[in-house]
Every structure is written in C-alpha cells, then in structure tokens.
DRENDREN-267726 format. One record per residue (C-alpha): y, x, z; residue in three letters. Coordinates in steps of 0.1 Angstrom, whole numbers, plus 5000, padded with zeros to 4 digits. Each point is the difference from the previous one (the first is absolute). Example, Ala and Ser with C-alpha at 12.3 -4.5 7.8 and 13.67 -1.06 7.14 Angstrom:
BEGIN
{v = 4955	u = 5123	w = 5078	resn = ALA}
{v = 5034	u = 5014	w = 4993	resn = SER}
This chain:
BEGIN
{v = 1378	u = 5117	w = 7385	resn = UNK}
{v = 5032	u = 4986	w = 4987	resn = UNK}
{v = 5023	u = 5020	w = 5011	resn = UNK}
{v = 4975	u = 5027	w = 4987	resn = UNK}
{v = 5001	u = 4989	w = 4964	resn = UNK}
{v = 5036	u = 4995	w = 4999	resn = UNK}
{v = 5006	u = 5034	w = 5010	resn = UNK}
{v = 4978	u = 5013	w = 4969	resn = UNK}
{v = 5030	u = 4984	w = 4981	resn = UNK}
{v = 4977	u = 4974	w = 4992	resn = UNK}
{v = 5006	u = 4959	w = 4998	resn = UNK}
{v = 4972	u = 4975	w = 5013	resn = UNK}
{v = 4989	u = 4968	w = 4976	resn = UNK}
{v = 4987	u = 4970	w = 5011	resn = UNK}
{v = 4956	u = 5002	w = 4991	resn = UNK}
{v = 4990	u = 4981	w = 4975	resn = UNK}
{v = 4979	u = 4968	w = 5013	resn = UNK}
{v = 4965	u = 5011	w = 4995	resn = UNK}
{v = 4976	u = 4975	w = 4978	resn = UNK}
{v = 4962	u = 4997	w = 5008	resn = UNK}
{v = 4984	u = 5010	w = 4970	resn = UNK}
{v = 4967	u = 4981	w = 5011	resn = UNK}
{v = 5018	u = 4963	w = 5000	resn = UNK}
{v = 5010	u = 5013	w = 4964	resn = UNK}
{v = 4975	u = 4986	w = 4969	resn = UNK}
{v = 4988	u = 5032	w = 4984	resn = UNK}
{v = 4993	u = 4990	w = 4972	resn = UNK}
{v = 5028	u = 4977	w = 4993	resn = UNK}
{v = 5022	u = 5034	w = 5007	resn = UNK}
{v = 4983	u = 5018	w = 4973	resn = UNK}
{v = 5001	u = 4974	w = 4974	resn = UNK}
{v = 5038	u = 4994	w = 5003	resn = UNK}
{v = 5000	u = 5039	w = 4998	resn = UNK}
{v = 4982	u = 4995	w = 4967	resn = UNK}
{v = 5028	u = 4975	w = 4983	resn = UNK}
{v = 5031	u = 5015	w = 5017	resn = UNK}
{v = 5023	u = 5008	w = 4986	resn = UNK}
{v = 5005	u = 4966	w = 4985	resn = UNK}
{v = 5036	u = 4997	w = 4990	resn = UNK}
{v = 5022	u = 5033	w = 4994	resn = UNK}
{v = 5039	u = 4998	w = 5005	resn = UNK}
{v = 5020	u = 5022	w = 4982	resn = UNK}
{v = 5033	u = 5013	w = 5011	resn = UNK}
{v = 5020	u = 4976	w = 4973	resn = UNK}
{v = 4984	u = 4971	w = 5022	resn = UNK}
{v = 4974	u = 4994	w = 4973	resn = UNK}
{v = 4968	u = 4993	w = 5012	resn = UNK}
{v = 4970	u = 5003	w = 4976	resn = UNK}
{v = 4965	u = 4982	w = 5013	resn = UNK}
{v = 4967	u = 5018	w = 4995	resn = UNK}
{v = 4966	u = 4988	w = 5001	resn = UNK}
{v = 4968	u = 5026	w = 5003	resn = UNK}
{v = 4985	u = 5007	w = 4964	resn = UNK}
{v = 4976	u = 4978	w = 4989	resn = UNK}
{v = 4974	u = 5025	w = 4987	resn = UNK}
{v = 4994	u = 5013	w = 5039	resn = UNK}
{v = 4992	u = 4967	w = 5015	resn = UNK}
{v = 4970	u = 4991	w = 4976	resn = UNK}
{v = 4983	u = 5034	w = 5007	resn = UNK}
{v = 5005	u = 4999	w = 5036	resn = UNK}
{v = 4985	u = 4970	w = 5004	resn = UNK}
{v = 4967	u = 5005	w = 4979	resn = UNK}
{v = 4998	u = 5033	w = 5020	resn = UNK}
{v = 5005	u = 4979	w = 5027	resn = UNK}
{v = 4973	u = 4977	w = 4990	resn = UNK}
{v = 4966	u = 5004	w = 5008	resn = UNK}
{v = 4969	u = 5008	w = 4972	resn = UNK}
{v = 4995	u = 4964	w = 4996	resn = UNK}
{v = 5033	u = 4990	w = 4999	resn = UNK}
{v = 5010	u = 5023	w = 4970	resn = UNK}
{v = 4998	u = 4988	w = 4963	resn = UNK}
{v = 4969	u = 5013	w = 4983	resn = UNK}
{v = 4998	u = 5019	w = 4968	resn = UNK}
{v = 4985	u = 4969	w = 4971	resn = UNK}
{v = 4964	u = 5014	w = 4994	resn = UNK}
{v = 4980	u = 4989	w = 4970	resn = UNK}
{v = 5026	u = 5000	w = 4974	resn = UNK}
{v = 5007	u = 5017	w = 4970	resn = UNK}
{v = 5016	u = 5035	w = 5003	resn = UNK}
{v = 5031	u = 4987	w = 4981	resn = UNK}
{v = 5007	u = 4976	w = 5032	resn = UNK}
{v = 4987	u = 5022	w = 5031	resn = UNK}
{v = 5036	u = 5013	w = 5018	resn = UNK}
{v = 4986	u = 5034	w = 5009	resn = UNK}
{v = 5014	u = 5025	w = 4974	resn = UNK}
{v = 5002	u = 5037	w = 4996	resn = UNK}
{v = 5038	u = 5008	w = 4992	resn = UNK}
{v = 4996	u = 5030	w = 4985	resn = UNK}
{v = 4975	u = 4985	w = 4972	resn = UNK}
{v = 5009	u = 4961	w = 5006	resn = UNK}
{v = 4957	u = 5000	w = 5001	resn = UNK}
{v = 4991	u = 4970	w = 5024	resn = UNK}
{v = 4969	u = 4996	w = 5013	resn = UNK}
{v = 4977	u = 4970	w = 5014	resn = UNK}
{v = 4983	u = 4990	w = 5036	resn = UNK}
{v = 4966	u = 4989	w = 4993	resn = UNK}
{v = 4986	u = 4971	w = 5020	resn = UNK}
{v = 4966	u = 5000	w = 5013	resn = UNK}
{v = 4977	u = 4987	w = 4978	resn = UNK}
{v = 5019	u = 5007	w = 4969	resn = UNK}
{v = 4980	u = 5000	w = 4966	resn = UNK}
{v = 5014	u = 5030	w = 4991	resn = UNK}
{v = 4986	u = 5018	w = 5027	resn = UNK}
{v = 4965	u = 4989	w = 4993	resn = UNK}
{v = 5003	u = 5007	w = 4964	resn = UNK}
{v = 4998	u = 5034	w = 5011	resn = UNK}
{v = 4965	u = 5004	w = 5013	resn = UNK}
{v = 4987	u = 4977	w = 4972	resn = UNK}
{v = 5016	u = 5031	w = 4975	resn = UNK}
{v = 4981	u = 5030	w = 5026	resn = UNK}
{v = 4965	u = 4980	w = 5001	resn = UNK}
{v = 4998	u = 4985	w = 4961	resn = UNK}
{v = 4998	u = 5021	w = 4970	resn = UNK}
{v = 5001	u = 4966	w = 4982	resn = UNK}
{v = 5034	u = 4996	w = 5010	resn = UNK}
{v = 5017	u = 5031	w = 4995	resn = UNK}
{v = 4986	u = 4996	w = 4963	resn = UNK}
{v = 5008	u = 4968	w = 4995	resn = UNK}
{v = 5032	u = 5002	w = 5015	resn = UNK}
{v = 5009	u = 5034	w = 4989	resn = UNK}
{v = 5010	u = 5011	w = 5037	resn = UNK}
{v = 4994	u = 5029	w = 5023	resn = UNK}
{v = 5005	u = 5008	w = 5037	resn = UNK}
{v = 5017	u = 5033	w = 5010	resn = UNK}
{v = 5002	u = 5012	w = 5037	resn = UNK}
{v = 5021	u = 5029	w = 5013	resn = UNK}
{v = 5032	u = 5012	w = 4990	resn = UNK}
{v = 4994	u = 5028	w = 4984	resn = UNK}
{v = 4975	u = 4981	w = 4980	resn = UNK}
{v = 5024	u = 4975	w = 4988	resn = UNK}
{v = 5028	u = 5029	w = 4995	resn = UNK}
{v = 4978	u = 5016	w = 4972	resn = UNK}
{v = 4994	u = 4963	w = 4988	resn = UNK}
{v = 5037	u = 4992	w = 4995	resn = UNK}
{v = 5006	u = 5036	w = 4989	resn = UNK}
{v = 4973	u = 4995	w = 4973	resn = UNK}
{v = 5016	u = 4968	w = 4989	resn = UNK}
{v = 4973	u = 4978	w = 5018	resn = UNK}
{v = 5018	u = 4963	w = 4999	resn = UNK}
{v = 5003	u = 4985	w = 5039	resn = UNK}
{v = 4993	u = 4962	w = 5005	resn = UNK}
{v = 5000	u = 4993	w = 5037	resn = UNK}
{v = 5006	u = 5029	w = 5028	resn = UNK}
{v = 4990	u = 4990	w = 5038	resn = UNK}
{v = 5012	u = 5025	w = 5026	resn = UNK}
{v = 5003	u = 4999	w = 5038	resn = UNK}
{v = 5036	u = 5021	w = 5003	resn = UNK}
{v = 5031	u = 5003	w = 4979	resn = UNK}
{v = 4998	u = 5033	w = 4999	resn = UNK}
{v = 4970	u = 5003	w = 4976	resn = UNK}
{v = 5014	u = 4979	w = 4973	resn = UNK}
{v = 5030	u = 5026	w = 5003	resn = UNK}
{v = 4984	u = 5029	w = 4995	resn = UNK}
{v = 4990	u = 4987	w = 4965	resn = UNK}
{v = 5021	u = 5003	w = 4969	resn = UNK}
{v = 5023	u = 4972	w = 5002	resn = UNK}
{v = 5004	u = 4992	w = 4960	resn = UNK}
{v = 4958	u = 4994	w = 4998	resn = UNK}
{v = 5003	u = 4972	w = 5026	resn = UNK}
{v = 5019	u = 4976	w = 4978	resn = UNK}
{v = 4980	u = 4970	w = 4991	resn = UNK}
{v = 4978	u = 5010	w = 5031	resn = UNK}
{v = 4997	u = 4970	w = 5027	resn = UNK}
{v = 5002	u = 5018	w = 5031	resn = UNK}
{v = 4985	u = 4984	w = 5031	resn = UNK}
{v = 5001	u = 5015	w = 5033	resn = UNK}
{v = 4967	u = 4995	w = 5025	resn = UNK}
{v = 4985	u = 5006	w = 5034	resn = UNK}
{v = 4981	u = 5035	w = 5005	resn = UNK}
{v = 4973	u = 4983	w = 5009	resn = UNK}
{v = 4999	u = 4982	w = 4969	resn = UNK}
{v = 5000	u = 5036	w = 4979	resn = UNK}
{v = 4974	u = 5010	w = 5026	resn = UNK}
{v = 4980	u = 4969	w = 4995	resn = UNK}
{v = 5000	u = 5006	w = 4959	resn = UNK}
{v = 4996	u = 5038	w = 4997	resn = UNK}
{v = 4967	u = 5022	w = 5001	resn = UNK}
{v = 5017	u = 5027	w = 5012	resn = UNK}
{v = 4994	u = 5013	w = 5033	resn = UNK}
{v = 5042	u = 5005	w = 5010	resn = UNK}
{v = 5014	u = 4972	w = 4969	resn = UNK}
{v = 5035	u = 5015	w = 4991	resn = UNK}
{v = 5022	u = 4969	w = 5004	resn = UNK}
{v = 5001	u = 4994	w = 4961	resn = UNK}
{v = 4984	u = 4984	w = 4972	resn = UNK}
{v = 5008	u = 4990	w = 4966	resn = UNK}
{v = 4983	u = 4976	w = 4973	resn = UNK}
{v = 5005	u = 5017	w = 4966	resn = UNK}
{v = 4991	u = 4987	w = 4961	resn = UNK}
{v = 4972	u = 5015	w = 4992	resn = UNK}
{v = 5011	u = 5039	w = 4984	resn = UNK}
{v = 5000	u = 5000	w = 4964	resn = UNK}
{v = 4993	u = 5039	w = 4988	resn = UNK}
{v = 5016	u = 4994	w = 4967	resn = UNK}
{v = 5033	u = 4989	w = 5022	resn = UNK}
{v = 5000	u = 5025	w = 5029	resn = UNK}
{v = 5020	u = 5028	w = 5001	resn = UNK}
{v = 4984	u = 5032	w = 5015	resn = UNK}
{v = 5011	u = 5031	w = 5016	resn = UNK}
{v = 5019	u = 5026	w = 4977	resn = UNK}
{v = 4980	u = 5029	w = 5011	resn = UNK}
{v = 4969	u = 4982	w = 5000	resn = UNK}
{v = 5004	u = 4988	w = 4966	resn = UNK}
{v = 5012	u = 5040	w = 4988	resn = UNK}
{v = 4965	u = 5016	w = 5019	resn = UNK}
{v = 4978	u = 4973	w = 4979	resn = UNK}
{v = 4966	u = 5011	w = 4986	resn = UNK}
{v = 4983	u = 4992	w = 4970	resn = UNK}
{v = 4972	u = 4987	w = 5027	resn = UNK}
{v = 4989	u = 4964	w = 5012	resn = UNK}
{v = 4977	u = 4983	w = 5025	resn = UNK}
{v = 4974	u = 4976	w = 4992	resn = UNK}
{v = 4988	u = 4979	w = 5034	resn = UNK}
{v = 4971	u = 4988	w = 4992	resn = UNK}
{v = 4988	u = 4967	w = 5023	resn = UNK}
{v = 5013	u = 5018	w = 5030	resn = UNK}
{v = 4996	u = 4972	w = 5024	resn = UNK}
{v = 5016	u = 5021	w = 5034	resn = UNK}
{v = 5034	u = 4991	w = 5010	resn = UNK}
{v = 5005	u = 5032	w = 5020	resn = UNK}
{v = 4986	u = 5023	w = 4968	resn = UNK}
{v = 5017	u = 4981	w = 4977	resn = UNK}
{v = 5031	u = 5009	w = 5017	resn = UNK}
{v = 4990	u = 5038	w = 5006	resn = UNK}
{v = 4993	u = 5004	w = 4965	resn = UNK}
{v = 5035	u = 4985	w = 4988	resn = UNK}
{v = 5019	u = 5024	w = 5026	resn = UNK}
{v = 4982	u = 5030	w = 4984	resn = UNK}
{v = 5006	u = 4989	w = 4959	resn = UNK}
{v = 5038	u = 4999	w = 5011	resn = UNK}
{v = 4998	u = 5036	w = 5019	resn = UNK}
{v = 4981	u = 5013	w = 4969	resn = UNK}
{v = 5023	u = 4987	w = 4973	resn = UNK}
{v = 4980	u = 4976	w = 4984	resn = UNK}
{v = 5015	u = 4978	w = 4972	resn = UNK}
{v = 4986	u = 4970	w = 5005	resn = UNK}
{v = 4970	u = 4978	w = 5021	resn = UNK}
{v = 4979	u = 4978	w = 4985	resn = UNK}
{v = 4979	u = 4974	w = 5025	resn = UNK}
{v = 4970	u = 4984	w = 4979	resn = UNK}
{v = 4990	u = 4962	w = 5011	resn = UNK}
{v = 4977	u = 5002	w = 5034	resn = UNK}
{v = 5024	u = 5027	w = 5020	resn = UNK}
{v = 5019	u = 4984	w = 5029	resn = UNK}
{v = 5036	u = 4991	w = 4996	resn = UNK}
{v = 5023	u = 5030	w = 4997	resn = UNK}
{v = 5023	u = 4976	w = 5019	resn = UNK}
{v = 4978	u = 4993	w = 5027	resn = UNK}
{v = 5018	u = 5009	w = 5030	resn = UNK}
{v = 4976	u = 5024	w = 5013	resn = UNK}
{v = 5002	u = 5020	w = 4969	resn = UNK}
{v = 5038	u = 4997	w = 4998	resn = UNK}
{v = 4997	u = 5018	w = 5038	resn = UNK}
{v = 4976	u = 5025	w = 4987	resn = UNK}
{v = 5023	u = 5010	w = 4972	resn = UNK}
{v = 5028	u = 5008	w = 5018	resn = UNK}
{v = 5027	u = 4991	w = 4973	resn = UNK}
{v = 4978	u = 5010	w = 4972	resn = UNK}
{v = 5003	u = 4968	w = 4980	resn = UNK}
{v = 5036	u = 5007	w = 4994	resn = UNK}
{v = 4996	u = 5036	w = 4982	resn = UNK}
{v = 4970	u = 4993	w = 4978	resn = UNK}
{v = 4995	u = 4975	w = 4980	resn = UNK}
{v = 4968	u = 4975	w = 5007	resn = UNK}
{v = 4983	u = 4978	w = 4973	resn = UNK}
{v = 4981	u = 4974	w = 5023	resn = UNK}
{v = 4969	u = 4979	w = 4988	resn = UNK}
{v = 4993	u = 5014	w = 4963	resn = UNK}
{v = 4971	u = 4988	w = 4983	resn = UNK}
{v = 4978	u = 5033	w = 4982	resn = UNK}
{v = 5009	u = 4985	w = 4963	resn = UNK}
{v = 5040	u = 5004	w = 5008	resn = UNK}
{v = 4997	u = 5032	w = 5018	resn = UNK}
{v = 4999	u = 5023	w = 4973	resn = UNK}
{v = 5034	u = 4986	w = 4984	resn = UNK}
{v = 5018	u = 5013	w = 5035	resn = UNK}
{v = 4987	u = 5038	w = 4988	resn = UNK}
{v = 5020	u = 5024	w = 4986	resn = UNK}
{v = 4978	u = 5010	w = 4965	resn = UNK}
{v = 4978	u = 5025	w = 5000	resn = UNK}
{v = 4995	u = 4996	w = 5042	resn = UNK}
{v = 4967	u = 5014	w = 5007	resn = UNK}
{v = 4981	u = 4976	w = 5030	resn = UNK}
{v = 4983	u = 5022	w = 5027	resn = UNK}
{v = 4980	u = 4979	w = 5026	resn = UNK}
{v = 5001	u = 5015	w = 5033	resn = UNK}
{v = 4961	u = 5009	w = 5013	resn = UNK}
{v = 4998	u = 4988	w = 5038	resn = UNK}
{v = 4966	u = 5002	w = 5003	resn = UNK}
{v = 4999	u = 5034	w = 5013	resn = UNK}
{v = 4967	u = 5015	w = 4984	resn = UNK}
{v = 5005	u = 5032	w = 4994	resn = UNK}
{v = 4968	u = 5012	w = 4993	resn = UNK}
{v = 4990	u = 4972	w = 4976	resn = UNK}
{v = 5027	u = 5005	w = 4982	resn = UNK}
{v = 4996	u = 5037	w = 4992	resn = UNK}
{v = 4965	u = 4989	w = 4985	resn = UNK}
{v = 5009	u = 4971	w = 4975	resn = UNK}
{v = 5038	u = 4991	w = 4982	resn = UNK}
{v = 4985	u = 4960	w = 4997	resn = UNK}
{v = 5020	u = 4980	w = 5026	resn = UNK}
{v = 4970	u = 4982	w = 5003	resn = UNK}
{v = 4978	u = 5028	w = 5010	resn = UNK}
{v = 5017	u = 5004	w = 5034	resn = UNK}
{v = 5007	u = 4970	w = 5011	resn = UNK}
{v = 5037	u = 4997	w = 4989	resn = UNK}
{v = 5005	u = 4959	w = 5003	resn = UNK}
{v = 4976	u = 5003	w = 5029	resn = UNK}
{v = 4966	u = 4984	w = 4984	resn = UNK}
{v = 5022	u = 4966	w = 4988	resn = UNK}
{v = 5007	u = 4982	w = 4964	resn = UNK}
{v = 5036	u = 4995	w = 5000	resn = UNK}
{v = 5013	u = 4969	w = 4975	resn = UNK}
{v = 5034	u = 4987	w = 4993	resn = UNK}
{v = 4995	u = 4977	w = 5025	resn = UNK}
{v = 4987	u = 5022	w = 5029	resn = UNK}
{v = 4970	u = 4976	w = 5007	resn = UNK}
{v = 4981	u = 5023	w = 5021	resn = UNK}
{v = 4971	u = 4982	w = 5016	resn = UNK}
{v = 4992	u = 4987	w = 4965	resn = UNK}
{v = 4999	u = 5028	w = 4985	resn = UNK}
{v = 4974	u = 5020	w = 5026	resn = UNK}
{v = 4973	u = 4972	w = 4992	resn = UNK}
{v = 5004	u = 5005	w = 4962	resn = UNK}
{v = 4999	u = 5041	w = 5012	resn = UNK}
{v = 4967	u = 4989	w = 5020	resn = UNK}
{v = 4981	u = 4986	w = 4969	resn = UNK}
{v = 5009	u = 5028	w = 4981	resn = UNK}
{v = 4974	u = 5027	w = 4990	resn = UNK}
{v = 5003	u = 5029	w = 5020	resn = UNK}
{v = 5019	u = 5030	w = 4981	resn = UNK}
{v = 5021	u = 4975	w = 4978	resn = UNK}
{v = 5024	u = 4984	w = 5024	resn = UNK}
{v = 5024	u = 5028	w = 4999	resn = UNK}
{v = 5000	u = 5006	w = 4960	resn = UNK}
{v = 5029	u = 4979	w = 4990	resn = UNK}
{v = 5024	u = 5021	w = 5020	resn = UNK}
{v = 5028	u = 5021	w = 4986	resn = UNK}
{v = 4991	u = 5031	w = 5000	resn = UNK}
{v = 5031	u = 5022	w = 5012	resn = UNK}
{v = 5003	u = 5040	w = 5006	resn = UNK}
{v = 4999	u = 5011	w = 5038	resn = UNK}
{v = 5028	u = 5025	w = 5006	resn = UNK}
{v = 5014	u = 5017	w = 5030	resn = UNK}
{v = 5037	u = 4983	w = 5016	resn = UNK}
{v = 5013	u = 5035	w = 4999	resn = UNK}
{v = 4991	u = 5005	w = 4966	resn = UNK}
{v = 5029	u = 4999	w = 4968	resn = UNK}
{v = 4999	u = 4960	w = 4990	resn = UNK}
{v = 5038	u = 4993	w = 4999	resn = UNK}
{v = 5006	u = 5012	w = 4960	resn = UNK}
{v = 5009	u = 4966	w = 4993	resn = UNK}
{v = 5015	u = 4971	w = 5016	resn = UNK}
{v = 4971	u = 4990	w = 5029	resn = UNK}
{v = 4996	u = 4970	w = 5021	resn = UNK}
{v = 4972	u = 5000	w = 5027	resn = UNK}
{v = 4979	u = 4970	w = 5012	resn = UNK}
{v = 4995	u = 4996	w = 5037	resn = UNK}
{v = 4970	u = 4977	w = 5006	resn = UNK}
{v = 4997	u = 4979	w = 5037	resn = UNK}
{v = 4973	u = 5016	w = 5026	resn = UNK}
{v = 4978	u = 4972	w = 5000	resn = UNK}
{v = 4996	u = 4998	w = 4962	resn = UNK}
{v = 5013	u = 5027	w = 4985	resn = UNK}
{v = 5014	u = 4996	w = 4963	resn = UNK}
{v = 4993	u = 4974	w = 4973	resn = UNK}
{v = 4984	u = 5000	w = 4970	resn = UNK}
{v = 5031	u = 4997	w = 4978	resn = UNK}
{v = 5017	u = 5032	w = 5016	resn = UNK}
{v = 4971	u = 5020	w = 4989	resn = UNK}
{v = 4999	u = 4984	w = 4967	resn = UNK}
{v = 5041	u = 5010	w = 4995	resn = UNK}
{v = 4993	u = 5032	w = 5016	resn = UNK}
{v = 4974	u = 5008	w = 4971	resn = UNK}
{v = 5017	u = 4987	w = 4975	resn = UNK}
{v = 5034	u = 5022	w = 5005	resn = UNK}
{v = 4979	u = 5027	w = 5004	resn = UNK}
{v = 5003	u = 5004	w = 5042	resn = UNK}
{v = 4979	u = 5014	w = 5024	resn = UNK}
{v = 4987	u = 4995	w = 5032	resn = UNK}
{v = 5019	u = 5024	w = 5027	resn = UNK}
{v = 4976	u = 5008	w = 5026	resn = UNK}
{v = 5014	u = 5011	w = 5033	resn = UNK}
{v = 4972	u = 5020	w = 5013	resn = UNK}
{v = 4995	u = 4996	w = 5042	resn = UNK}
{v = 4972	u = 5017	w = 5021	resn = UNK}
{v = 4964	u = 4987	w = 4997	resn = UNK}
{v = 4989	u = 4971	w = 5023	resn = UNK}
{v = 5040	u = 4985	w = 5005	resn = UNK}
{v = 5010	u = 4967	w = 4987	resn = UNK}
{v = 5023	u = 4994	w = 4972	resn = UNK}
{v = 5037	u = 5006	w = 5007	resn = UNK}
{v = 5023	u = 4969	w = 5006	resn = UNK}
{v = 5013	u = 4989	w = 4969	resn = UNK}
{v = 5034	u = 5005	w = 5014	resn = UNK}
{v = 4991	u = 5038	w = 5006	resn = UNK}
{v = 4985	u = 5004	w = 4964	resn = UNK}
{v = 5031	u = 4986	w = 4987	resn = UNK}
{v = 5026	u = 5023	w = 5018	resn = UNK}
{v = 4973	u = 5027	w = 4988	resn = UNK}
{v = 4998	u = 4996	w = 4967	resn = UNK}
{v = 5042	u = 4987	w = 4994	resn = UNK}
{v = 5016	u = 5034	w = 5015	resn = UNK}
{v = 4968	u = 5019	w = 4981	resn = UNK}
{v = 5015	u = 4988	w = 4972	resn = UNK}
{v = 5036	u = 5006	w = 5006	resn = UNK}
{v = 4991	u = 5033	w = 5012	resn = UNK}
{v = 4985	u = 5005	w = 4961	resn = UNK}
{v = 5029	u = 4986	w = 4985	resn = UNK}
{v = 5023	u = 5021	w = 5017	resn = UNK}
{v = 4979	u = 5030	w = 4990	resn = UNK}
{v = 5003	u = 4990	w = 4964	resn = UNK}
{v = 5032	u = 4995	w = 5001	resn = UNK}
{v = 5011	u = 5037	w = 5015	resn = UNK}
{v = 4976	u = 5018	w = 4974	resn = UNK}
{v = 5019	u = 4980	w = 4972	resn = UNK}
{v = 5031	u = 5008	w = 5014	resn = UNK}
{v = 4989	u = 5038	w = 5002	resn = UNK}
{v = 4984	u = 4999	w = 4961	resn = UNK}
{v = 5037	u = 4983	w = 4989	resn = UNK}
{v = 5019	u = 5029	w = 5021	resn = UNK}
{v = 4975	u = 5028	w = 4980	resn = UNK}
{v = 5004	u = 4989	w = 4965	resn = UNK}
C-alpha cells in the first residue's frame, strides 16, 4: 500500500491521534467557542484583549430564562412611568391589574344615566365608532383595548392626554353587549354640539329641517331615528326631558356614527325649546296613530284619537290624569285640545323652515308639542296605512316623513333654480 502511494508521487504523514468526542463536555466546547477569540496578536507583537459585548449577554440570558424568571412589566402605574412605549409616537400605555377601579368605573358609566350626567362621560365601543368620535373632535379620557394594533389604527395626535391601558379579551368580552366585542373601547367627555366639529359635506347638504323626539323612551328607535335625520340632512336634533339617553350605548349602536354628523340637544325642557328654533320654524307633529278613515272625516286631533284617548301635562302624569278623564262628563274630555289641520305627508308643508315631532309608541306626543305646533301655525302629517294595521314604528314614521321632506325641499329648490335661469 506503501510502495503504492509512493509511486503516485505522493508522501505518507504520520495520522493525527484521534480524540473521542464523547469523553469531551459539550457544552463546555461550545461555550469556549462563544468567548474565543479572547486575545488577538497582531503581527507587531501587540496583543489587544477582547471581552464579548455586554449588550448580548443580558438578552441571552432573559431569553434563557424561563416566564417566571423574567422581569415583569410595573402594572398599575401612571402612563408617564409604564416602560412599554410606541417609538414612533413616544405614546406609552398601561397593564391593568385585576380588580382595578378603573375597570369597574366602566360598567358603572354603561348601566347609570346618573353618572354619565353627573360626570359628563360617555362610553364608545368599536373603532369605527371612536374614529368618527375623534374625527368630530369628541375629547378621549381613558381608552381600554385588548391589542396594540387597535390603538394604532387611530389618529395618533387625538390620543394625547388619553391614559391608555391595555386588557384581557375576556375583559372587553365581559363589558360589551355586543355579540363579537371589537377589542376596543374608549371613555369620552360628554360631546358638546356647540364644540364638535362636523363633516364638511354634511355641514354643505344641511336643510332648513329639524327633528323634535318627543318622550321616545326605545333605545333601538331612538338610535334608528338619529341614523335617518343625518342621511336626510337635518340641522339639528332636539330630545325633550322623558326620551332615553342619546348616549345610551344601545342608541350609540343603533346610530351607527350618527351623533358625530348632526348635532343633538339632549334633555330640553318645552319652555327652552323654542329658543333652539330658527324663527319663523313651523312645528308639524307627526300622526302615528294610523286612522285613516277618521281622519278624512274630522281636522280636530281630538276627533280621531290622535294622543290616543290621554290628557297629556307638563309633567306626563298619566294615571292621574285618566281618573280626572273618568269623572269628566262624557263629550267634554276632549275639548281643551288644540285643534290642528290634518294634511297628507306627501302634501307641500316645507315653505318655511319645518321641524317635526316624533311621539314614543306607547304614548304618543305631549300636550306641549301640540300646543307649539298650533301656535306656529303646524299641522298634523298623517301618513295614511291600510285599514285594520297598527300604527307604524316611530322610527319608520320618522325616516318617512324626514326624506318626504327633503324630497320637497329639493323640489323647491330646482323650480327656483329654473324661475332664476327664465327671468
């Protein structure tokens, strides 16, 4: 074999004594691999020592360590102290502990009208609900979200002054009405119409019409009837004293962003109403009662049944008022009514600046609506429906009787247009 190799022109070396890699400690091998080399000699003779960098060994090591070993984030500290920050905003956010009172001050604001008026503080769920919020100048107090990514996807310059605290899912879940919670919610101050700052093109398409609710008392209506006064173009929503909270969180859900592109007026007492007007506004009540036929036979409200068979005061005392109605002689209980002019929705009653009443289903309008009704010379818009059906849901009569009206204006306004173009 020797003679073999050396006839290839090739030289034979003594073999290298082989070394059992299993008497060898692993992992001893691999960490001297790790801090070699540890001394470099140059070919002046210098030699230079180097140590590994001391930013590598602290991360290895807590990657190393296990869940309970690593250092945990503070929780229940103010945002300026919390070490979790956004670096391309410098935002920081907050851990909540269980059991923190912020957390519970949250249901106390869903559940308690009370509260949110004394406290002047709303609840807002959904990010496309709080995006018209911000967008609308809405001012945030507290935001609790389950993932970084929804704070994100908000403008970063409304967050300012915001404390941001980050919580389970199953918090969110726990908290929410909705049937799939979005991750998000935000406590707000309580919108201030005189302050917000509405859409451009809804403010250019307003119309010289408003909405009167009139002790509307269901959330989901409520909100139905806010969505369709912003599709219509209406100017402005006035709530009178016994209608649920516009800021109820069912009706926030129902309106779909509504609250943000028209303005509200909540609670307003019958006396102040008027002064939120524009002058000369003539007051149309909306008829719900669905009579056709009676109606065609008499103008008197009371004649068919308009306030269904009740004595409406300023203080909507109801049950009171049906004994008095008892002891009453038959033919005069209905004789200090206003007496207001049936007309037909689809009939010309937008000449002048018009706000409409919606009345609640179960007790239809008030007194006093009548009474300003008559005295700005309004009328009663009857919305005729087949013999032998119920009344329509208030929030149908309201979408009814709102684009009727925009529909009239817009009429108006193209034969005025054509009139200025002929002359």
């Amino acid at each position: 074999m020797a003679a073999w190799v050396r006839g290839l022109g090739l030289t034979t070396r003594p073999l290298l004594p082989v070394v059992q890699t299993w008497d060898l400690d692993g992992r001893r091998c691999v960490r001297a691999l790790r801090r070699s080399p540890v001394r470099v000699v140059f070919p002046s003779g210098q030699v230079v020592k180097r140590k590994p960098s001391p930013g590598k060994q602290p991360r290895r090591a807590e990657a190393e360590a296990s869940p309970e070993q690593r250092p945990k984030q503070p929780l229940q500290v103010s945002p300026s102290q919390t070490p979790c920050t956004w670096e391309e905003s410098g935002l920081r956010y907050d851990k909540a502990l269980p059991g923190d009172r912020r957390l519970s001050s949250v249901m106390t604001i869903v559940k308690s009208r009370p509260f949110r008026e004394k406290q002047g503080k709303i609840l807002l769920e959904g990010r496309r609900l709080i995006a018209d919020a911000l967008k609308a100048g809405a001012v945030p107090k507290v935001f609790f979200f389950s993932r970084l990514e929804y704070i994100k996807e908000l403008p970063i310059d409304k967050l300012k002054g915001a404390s941001l605290i980050k919580v389970k899912f199953e918090d969110i879940k726990d908290w929410s009405d909705l049937v799939t919670p979005q991750g998000i919610m935000g406590i707000f101050a309580k919108p201030d119409h005189v302050k917000m700052t509405y859409p451009e093109t809804q403010l250019r398409h307003l119309l010289p019409l408003l909405l009167i609710c009139d002790n509307l008392r269901d959330p989901g209506n409520l909100g139905t009837i806010l969505r369709s006064a912003a599709g219509a173009g209406c100017s402005k929503v006035l709530l009178t004293k016994g209608c649920v909270d516009a800021w109820e969180p069912k009706v926030l859900r129902a309106g779909m962003g509504a609250h943000f592109q028209v303005p509200i007026i909540n609670n307003l007492d019958w006396e102040t109403l008027p002064n939120y007007l524009p002058s000369d506004t003539r007051v149309y009540v909306a008829d719900n009662c669905g009579l056709y036929a009676q109606a065609q036979m008499s103008n008197k409200a009371s004649d068919h049944g308009w306030v269904c068979e009740r004595r409406l005061s300023k203080l909507h005392k109801y049950e009171e008022e049906e004994e008095e109605e008892d002891d009453r002689e038959p033919g005069a209980s209905k004789a200090w009514l206003p007496e207001l002019e049936v007309q037909r929705y689809d009939s010309d009653w937008t000449e002048a600046p018009a706000a409409v009443v919606i009345g609640g289903e179960t007790h239809g309008v008030s007194l006093e609506s009548l009474e300003l009704a008559e005295s700005t010379g309004g009328k009663r818009l009857l919305i005729p429906v087949m013999p032998g059906v119920d009344s329509l849901n208030s929030a149908m009569a309201a979408s009814i009787l709102l684009f009727e009206g925009k529909r009239q204006l817009r009429v108006r306004a193209e034969q005025s247009s054509r009139d200025g173009r002929c002359h």
